[in-house]
N, C-alpha and C positions, 0 to 999 in steps of 0.2 A: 504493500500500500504506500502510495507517495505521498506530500504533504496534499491537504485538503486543499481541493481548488471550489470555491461561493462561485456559480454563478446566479447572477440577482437581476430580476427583470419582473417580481412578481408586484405582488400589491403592497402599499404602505404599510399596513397592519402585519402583512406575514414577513415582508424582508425587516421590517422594525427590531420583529419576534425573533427571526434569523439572527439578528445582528449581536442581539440583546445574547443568546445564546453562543454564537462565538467569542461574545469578552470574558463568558464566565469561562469557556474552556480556553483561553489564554490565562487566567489565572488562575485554574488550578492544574494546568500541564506544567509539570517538572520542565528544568533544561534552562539555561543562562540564554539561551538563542532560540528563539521559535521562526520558522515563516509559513507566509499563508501565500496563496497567488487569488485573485478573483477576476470575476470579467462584469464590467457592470453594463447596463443597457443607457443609454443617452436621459440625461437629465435623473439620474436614478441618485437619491439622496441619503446618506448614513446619517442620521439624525445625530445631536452631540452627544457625547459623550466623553469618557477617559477610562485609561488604563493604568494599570500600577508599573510596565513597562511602559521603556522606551520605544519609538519605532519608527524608522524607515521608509518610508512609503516612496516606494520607484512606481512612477506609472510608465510603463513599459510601451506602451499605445493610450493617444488618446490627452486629454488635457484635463488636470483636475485644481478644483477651487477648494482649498482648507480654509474655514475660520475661525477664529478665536475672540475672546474675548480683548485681545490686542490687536487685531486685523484682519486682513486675508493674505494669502500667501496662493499664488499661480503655479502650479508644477507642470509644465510642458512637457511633453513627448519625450523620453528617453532620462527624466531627471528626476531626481526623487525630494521628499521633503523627511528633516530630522523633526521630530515632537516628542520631546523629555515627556518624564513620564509625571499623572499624573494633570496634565493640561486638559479641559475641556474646550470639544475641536467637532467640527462639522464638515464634513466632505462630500459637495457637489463634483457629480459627475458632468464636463460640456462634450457630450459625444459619447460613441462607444469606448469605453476604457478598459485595458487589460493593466491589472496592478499585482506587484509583488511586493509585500509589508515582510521586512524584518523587524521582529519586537524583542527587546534585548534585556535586560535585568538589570534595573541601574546597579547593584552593586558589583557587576562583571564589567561595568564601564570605567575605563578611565580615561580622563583630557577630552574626553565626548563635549559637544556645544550644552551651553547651560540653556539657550534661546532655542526659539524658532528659527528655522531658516532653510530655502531652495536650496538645493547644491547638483551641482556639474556631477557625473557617472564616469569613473575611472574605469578604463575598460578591463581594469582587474576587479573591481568592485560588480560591476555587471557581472560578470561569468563569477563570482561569485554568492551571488543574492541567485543566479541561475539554479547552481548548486545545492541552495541551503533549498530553494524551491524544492528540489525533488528528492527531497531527503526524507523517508519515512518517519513520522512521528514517533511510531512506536515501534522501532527499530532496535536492534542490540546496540551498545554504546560501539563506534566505530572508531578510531585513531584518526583515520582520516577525516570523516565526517567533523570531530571534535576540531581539527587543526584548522576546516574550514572555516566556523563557524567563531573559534576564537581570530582569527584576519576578518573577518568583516567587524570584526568591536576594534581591532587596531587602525583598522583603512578610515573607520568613518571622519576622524577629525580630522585627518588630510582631504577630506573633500571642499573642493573651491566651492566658497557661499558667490548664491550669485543674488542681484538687487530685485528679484524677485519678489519680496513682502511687500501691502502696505500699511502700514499702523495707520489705526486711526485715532483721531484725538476725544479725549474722556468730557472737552469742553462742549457743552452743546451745541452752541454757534457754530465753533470751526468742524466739528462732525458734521453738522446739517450741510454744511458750502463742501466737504469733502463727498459725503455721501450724493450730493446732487452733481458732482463732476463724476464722478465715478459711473454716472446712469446717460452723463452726455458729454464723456470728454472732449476738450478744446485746449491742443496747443496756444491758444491766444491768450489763455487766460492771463492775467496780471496781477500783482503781489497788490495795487493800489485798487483795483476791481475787489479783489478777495474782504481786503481789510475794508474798505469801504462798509461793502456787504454785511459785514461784523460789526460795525460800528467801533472802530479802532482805530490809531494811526497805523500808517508803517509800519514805524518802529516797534510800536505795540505788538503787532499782528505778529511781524517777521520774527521777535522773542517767543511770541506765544507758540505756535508755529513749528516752531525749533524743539522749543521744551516737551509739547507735547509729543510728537512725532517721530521728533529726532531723526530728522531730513531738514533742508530746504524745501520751502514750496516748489523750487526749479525744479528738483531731484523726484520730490514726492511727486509731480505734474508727470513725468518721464513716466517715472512706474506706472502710474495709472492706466497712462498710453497704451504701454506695453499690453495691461490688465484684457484691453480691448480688444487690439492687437491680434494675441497670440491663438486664441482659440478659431479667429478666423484663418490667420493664417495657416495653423497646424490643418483647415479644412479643405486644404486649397485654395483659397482666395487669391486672387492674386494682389499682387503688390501695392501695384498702380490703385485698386478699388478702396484697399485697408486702408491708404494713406489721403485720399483726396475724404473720404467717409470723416476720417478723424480730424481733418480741418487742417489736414499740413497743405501748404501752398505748391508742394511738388513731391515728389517721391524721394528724389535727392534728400531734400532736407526730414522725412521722415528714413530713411535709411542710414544717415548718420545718426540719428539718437539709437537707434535700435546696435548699429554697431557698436555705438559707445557704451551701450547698458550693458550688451550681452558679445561684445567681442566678435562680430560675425555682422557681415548682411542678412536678411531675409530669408534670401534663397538658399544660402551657404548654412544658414543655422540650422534647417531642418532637413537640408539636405544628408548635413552630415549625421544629425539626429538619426534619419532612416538607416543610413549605411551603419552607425554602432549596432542598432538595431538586429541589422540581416544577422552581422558578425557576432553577437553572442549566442 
């Protein structure tokens, strides 16, 4: 028997019940390393929750939205997200998703992220999480299996954070102006528009701004972008549509932000996204 693979397409009441029943058997299954794989159907919701493990979440295909009580976080096609343990977290599926969750035992962790955070997929780390995938649960303890299983608790802090979060602010005003960009992003927007809107100066706004968030408005406007962005594009959309939609004046100038957030063009990001893919 290999590890359990969820697939989840049914009704809210019964995948809820499902879901509710796979946290109690991650907490009372022995083992510092557990993983699961699942396939979810488009728009298919894991209601919040938390775990006493750590975990891992590669979406392997497919584009997934985590939230938290501190934001959302975007995990694009081939990248996974870190969520210490204990966090209550919510996970929208945009599209079909196939996911592989490694959940880890924080006391088998060590120099692991204390935060939330997206990260890049080392293509030892993927054939890895492949691995702990098809590892029988209830298997005889293996040498090998165990040696796997302790490298993916040493790989994970070497994983590159990418700016993929967005925090949002606990003040009401500036939530309300973040959650209304967030429903209709606009590169145009402006730090003297925002504060205005708040009834602030400037200076005011841009402290506030900072403190809560912990970005620039510049920065945090980018990621939004991206927010938008990405799920279109992982659908194939093409370039040209995602960028003139989002209100950039040319493709050019939405192509450089995207390079600068995420190291890559467009094409080049998801391109390569598919080829790690074939290769694991």
């Amino acid at each position: 028997m290999t590890t359990p693979t969820f697939s989840i397409s049914a009704s809210t009441i019964e995948s809820d019940a499902r879901h509710g029943r796979r946290v109690e058997w991650l907490e009372r299954t022995a083992g510092d390393v557990l993983a699961l794989s699942d396939l979810y159907s488009d728009g298919h919701r894991v209601p919040e929750h938390r775990h006493n493990r750590c975990q891992l979440l590669y979406a392997r295909s497919g584009v997934v939205l985590v939230k938290t009580g501190q934001g959302r976080w975007m995990v694009p096609p081939d990248h996974a997200m870190w969520i210490p343990s204990g966090v209550d977290h919510s996970v929208d599926m945009l599209g079909s998703v196939r996911m592989q969750s490694v959940y880890v035992n924080p006391a088998a962790t060590s120099g692991t992220p204390n935060g939330l955070r997206v990260v890049a997929l080392t293509d030892l780390m993927r054939s890895l999480i492949a691995e702990a995938a098809e590892r029988a649960q209830d298997a005889a303890p293996d040498p090998r299996d165990e040696l796997v299983m302790a490298l993916i608790v040493k790989e994970i802090p070497r994983l590159r954070e990418l700016p993929l979060g967005l925090p949002l602010p606990a003040d009401p005003k500036l939530a309300r102006l973040c959650r209304a960009f967030v429903e209709r992003p606009s590169p145009q927007a402006t730090i003297d528009a925002w504060a205005d809107a708040a009834g602030m100066s400037r200076r005011s706004f841009t402290r506030a701004f900072q403190r809560e968030t912990g970005l620039s408005l510049s920065v945090w406007r980018q990621q939004a972008c991206l927010f938008a962005a990405l799920p279109r594009l992982a659908e194939g959309v093409p370039v040209t549509g995602v960028a003139l939609d989002l209100g950039y004046e040319s493709v050019p100038a939405f192509t450089t932000m995207f390079r600068r957030m995420l190291g890559a063009a467009p094409r080049d990001y998801f391109r390569n996204a598919g080829a790690a893919r074939e290769s694991a």
